[in-house]
ZALUMPA-705632 format. One record per residue (C-alpha): residue in one letter; x, y, z. Coordinates in steps of 0.05 Angstrom, whole numbers, padded with zeros to 5 digits, always signed. Layout:
ZALUMPA-705632
aXYZ
...
end
This chain:
ZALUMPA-705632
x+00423+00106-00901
x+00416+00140-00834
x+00378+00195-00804
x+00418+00236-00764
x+00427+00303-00773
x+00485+00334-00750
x+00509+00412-00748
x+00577+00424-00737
x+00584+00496-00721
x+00635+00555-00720
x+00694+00511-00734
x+00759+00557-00734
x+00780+00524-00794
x+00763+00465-00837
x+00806+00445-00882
x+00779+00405-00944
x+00831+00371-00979
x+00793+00396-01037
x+00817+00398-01109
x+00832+00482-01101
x+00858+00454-01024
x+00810+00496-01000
x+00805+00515-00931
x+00750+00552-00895
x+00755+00598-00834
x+00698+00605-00785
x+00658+00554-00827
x+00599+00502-00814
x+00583+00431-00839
x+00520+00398-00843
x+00516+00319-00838
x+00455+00295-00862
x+00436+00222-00885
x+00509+00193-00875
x+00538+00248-00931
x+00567+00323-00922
x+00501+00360-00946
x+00516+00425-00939
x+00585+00470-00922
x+00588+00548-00899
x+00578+00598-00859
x+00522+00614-00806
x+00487+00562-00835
x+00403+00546-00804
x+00402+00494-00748
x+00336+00465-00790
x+00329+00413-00725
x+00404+00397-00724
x+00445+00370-00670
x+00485+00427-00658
x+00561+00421-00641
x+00607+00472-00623
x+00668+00468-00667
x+00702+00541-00635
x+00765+00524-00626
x+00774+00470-00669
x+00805+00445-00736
x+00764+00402-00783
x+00797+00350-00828
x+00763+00292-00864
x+00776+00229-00832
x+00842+00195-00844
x+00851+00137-00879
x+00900+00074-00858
x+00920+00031-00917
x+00961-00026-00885
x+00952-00063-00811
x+00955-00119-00787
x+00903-00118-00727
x+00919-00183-00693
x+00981-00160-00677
x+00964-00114-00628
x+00962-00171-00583
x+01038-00177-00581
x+01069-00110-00575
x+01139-00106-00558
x+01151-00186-00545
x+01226-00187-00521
x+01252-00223-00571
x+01234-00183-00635
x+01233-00119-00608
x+01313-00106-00638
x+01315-00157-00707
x+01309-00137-00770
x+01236-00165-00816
x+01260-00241-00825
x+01288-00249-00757
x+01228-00209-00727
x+01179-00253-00772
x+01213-00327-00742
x+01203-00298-00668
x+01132-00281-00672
x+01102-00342-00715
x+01101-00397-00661
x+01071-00338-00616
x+01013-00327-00677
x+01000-00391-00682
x+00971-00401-00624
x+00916-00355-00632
x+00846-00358-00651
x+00777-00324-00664
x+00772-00286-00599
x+00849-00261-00608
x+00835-00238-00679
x+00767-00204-00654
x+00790-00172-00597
x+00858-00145-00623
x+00812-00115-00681
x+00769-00078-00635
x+00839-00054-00588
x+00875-00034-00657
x+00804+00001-00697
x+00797+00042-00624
x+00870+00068-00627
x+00861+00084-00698
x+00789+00118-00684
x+00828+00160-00629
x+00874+00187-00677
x+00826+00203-00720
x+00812+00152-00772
x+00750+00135-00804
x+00774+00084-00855
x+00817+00029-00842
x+00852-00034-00883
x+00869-00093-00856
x+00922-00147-00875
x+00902-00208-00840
x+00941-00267-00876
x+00946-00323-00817
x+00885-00367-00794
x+00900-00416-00728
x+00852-00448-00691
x+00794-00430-00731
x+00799-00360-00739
x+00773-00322-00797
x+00769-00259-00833
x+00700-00248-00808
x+00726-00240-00742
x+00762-00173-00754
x+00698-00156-00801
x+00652-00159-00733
x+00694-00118-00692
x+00686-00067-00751
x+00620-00066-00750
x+00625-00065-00670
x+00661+00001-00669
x+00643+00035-00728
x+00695+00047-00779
x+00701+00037-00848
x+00734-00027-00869
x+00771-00058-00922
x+00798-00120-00899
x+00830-00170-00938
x+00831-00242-00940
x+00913-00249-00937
x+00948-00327-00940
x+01012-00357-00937
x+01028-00431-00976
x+01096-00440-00973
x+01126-00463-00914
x+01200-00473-00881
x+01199-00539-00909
x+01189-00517-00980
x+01235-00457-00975
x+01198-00402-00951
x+01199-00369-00883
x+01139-00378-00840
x+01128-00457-00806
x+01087-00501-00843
x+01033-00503-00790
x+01014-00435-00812
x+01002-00441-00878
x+00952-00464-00922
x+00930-00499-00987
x+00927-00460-01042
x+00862-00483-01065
x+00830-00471-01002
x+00852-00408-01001
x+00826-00389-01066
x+00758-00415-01044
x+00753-00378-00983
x+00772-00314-01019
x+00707-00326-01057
x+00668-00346-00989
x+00686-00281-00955
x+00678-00239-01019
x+00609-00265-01040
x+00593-00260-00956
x+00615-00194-00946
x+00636-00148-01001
x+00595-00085-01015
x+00614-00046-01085
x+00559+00017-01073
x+00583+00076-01061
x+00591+00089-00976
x+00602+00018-00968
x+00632-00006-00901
x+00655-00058-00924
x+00702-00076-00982
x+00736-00142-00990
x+00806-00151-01016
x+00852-00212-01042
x+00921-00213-01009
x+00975-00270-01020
x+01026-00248-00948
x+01087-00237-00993
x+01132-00268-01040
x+01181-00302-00991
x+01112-00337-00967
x+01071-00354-01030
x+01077-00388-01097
x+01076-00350-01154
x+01023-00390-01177
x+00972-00365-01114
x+00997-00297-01135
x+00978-00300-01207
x+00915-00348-01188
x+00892-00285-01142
x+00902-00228-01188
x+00851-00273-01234
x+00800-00287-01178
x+00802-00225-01152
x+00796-00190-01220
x+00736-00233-01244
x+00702-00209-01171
x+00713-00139-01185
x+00756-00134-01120
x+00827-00089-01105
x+00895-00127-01090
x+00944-00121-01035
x+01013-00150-01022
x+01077-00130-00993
x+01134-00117-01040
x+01200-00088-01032
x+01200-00080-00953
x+01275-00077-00945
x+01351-00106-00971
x+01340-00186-00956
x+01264-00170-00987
x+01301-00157-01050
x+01357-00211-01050
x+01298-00265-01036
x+01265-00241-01100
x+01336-00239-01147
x+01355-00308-01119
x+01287-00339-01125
x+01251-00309-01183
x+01312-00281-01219
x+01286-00215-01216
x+01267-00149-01180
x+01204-00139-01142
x+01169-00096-01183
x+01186-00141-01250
x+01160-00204-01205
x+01092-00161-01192
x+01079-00135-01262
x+01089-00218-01280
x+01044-00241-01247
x+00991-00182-01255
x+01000-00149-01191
x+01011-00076-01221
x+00949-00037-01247
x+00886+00022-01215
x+00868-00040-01170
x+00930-00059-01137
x+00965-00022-01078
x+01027-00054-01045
x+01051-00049-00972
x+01122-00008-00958
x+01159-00001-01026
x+01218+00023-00988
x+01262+00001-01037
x+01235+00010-01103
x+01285+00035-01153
x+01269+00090-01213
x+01248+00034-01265
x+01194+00007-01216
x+01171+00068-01198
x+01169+00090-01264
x+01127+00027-01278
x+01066+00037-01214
x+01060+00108-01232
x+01045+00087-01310
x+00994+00040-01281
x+00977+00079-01229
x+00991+00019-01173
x+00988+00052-01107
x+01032+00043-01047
x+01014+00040-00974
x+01078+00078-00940
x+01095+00055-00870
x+01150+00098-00842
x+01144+00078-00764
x+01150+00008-00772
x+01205+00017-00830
x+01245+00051-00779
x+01227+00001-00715
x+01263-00048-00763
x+01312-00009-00799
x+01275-00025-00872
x+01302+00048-00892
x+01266+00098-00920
x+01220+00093-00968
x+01231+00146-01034
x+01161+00181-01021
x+01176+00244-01061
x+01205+00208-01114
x+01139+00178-01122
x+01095+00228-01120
x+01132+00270-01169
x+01127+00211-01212
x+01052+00215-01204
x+01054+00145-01147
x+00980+00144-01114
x+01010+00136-01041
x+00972+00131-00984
x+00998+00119-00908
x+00989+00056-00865
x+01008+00045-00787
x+01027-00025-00803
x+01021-00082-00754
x+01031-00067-00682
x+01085-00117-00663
x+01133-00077-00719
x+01100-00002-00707
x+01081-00005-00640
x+01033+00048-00641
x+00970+00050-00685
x+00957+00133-00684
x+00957+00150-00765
x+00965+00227-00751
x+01036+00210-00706
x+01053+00163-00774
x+01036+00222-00824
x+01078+00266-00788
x+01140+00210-00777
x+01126+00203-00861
x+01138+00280-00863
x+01199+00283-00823
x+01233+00220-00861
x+01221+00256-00930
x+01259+00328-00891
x+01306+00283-00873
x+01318+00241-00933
x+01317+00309-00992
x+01312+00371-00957
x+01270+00413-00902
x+01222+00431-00955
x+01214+00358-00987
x+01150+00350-00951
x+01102+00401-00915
x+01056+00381-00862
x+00988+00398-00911
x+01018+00349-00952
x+01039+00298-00907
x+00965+00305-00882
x+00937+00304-00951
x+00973+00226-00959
x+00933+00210-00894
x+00872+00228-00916
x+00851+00238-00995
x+00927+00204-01015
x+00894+00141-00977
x+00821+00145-01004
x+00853+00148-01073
x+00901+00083-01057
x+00836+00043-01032
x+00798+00066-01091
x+00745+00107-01052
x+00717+00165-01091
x+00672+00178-01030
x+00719+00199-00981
x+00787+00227-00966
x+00761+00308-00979
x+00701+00350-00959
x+00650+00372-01004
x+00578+00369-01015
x+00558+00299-01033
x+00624+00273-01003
x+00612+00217-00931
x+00604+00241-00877
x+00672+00225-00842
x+00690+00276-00802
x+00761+00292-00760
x+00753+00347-00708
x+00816+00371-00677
x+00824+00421-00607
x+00879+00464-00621
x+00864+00490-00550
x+00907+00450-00512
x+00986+00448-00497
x+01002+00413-00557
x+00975+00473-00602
x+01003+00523-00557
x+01031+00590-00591
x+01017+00558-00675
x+01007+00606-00719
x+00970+00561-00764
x+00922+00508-00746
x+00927+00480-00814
x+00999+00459-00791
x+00972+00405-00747
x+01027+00352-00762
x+01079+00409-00729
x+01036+00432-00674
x+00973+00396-00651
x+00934+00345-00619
x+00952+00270-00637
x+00884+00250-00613
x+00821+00275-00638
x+00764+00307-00598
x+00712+00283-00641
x+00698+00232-00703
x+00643+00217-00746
x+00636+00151-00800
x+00576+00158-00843
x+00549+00207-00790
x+00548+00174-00736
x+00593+00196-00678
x+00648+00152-00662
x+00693+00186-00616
x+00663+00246-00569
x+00697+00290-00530
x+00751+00244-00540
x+00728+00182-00517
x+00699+00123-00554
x+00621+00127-00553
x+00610+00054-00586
x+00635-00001-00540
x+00671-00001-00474
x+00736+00006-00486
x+00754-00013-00424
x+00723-00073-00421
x+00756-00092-00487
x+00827-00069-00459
x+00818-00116-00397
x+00798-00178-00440
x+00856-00159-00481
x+00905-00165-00428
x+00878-00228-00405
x+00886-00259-00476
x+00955-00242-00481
x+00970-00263-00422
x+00950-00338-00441
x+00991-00325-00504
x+01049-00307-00456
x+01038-00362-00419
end
């Protein structure tokens, strides 16, 4: 609970993401005790900090439902920058490996600033490799540090080269040690009330890196702690083959298995899902975290979005990890997702409110947030504020239309409130300071 008491004012439009889509011209918000308390017009200062929204397009915060922060300490590494997943995955491991708690934490804060600056307010985190003594908790500090929501999860790999899976043995881990430090950073960190910051998650790399018996042992755990599941499944062609030649079966037969299909599941990429499994997540509503920059840096294909959501598929959008995306700006990925479904089924297979609504109340839904992703009364406070002044916005007719003409950075964010980004710059830590440190460690990792 918070104090501050925000007045947004004379916003051009605002556009709620609503169930009537609603979308409000020359409109106010009120943000009051970390929540939206009131929406309008002309609405009473009452001892509000007043902001001047003319201009401007209001969005609710976007939501990112798959990174992998730690790699934003090696972008573009020469020798992965043109392979495909597998070979991609084999050139970065020995790099991985040799990095620890102050890699993991500072990475975190880099990635959670570019995803701030593009106007995120809620962010997942895959983080399934621990060298050196790094831990979850280390990407759950820099969260706190900046000021986004997070739902990290505790990710693992447990089968190594030596027992036929991909990543070298150093990297993995025991399977009951896993387990128990599931439970460690659950019980340490996990908060369940409404307009938590926090939210734990269980997730087992993939199945080409764990057994089947650490995916079926973490459905249970994380079931019996009341926590969501997250996995990748069905990234691209040799994701499949691993999964006919080793299980016998497809991916989506190999989830539902081993329990990894129901409300509390979402799975990373999908790109290759088939009508029978997509059939099967939309009857139990498992959501899927679509990536479309990093399944086109390594030519995964394109994932059948609008054969999903016609099929009633909660999907949400994720930037992925840096080393396969690159870039970490979700309102660059939700337009990339729009232009892959135009170019997939049509020019009117996607529009840009919808591409938007995936980044925003498509990815609350995914995460299993009923307190974000729209704006309404009651709703958090997480607030996107877009200039449509500048060049980028130039000559729209429709600010609404932000994915075809607009800013890919915002001017201002709230979480909970609390301003995170103002007049376009981050107002929590010194990002520059963070930046220098950054290059510094990667350098050594370089090196």
């Amino acid at each position: 609970m918070t104090d501050r008491h925000v007045l947004i004012r004379g916003a051009d439009l605002v556009l709620t993401m609503d169930d009537d889509g609603s979308e409000l011209a020359g409109a106010d918000l009120r943000l009051r005790d970390g929540v939206v308390a009131e929406i309008g017009q002309d609405l009473t200062p009452d001892g509000a900090e007043a902001l001047d929204a003319r201009g401007c397009l209001v969005t609710p915060g976007l939501v990112n439902t798959h990174h992998h922060l730690f790699q934003t300490m090696t972008r573009a590494v020469p020798g992965a920058q043109d392979a495909a997943l597998f070979g991609w995955l084999q050139t970065l491991y020995p790099i991985w490996s040799r990095m620890g708690p102050e890699h993991m934490r500072v990475s975190a804060l880099a990635g959670l600033a570019e995803l701030a600056l593009s106007g995120c307010t809620t962010s997942s985190d895959h983080l399934y490799l621990f060298p050196n003594g790094a831990r979850l908790d280390d990407t759950i500090e820099a969260a706190t540090e900046i000021g986004l929501r997070f739902h990290p999860t505790r990710g693992a790999m447990s089968i190594g080269e030596s027992a036929g899976g991909l990543p070298p043995d150093a990297l993995v881990e025991r399977e009951q040690d896993i387990l128990e430090d599931c439970l460690r950073v659950i019980d340490a960190h996990h908060d369940p009330a409404p307009g938590a910051m926090v939210r734990v998650g269980v997730a087992p790399c993939s199945p080409f890196s764990v057994s089947r018996e650490l995916m079926r042992d973490a459905a249970i755990l994380a079931r019996d702690k009341g926590v969501r599941l997250h996995t990748h499944l069905a990234e691209n062609d040799e994701d499949v083959a691993y999964s006919l030649e080793r299980f016998g079966c497809r991916p989506g037969q190999y989830a539902e298995d081993l329990g990894w299909t129901g409300p509390d599941v979402w799975h990373a990429h999908c790109v290759k899902l088939d009508p029978d499994e997509i059939d099967l997540f939309a009857r139990s509503l498992t959501g899927v975290a679509h990536c479309p920059c990093s399944n086109c840096r390594l030519a995964s294909g394109i994932a059948p979005v609008r054969a999903m959501r016609e099929a009633g598929v909660r999907v949400g959008l994720g930037v992925d990890g840096s080393a396969s995306s690159d870039l970490g700006n979700l309102v660059a990925e939700a337009r990339q997702a729009m232009l892959l479904q135009r170019v997939a089924s049509g020019p009117d297979a996607m529009s840009a409110r919808a591409a938007l609504r995936l980044a925003t109340r498509g990815g609350a839904e995914v995460l299993g947030r009923d307190d974000c992703g729209y704006l309404a009364r009651g709703m958090r406070a997480d607030i996107a504020i877009w200039d449509m002044r500048g060049v980028e916005a130039a000559g729209s007719w429709d600010p609404a239309a932000l994915l075809l003409a607009g800013p890919s950075r915002v001017r201002d964010l709230f979480v909970e409130g609390r301003r995170i980004v103002d007049d376009g710059r981050i107002a929590t830590l010194d990002l520059g300071a963070v930046l220098a440190r950054q290059r510094n460690l990667a350098r050594s990792l370089a090196g």
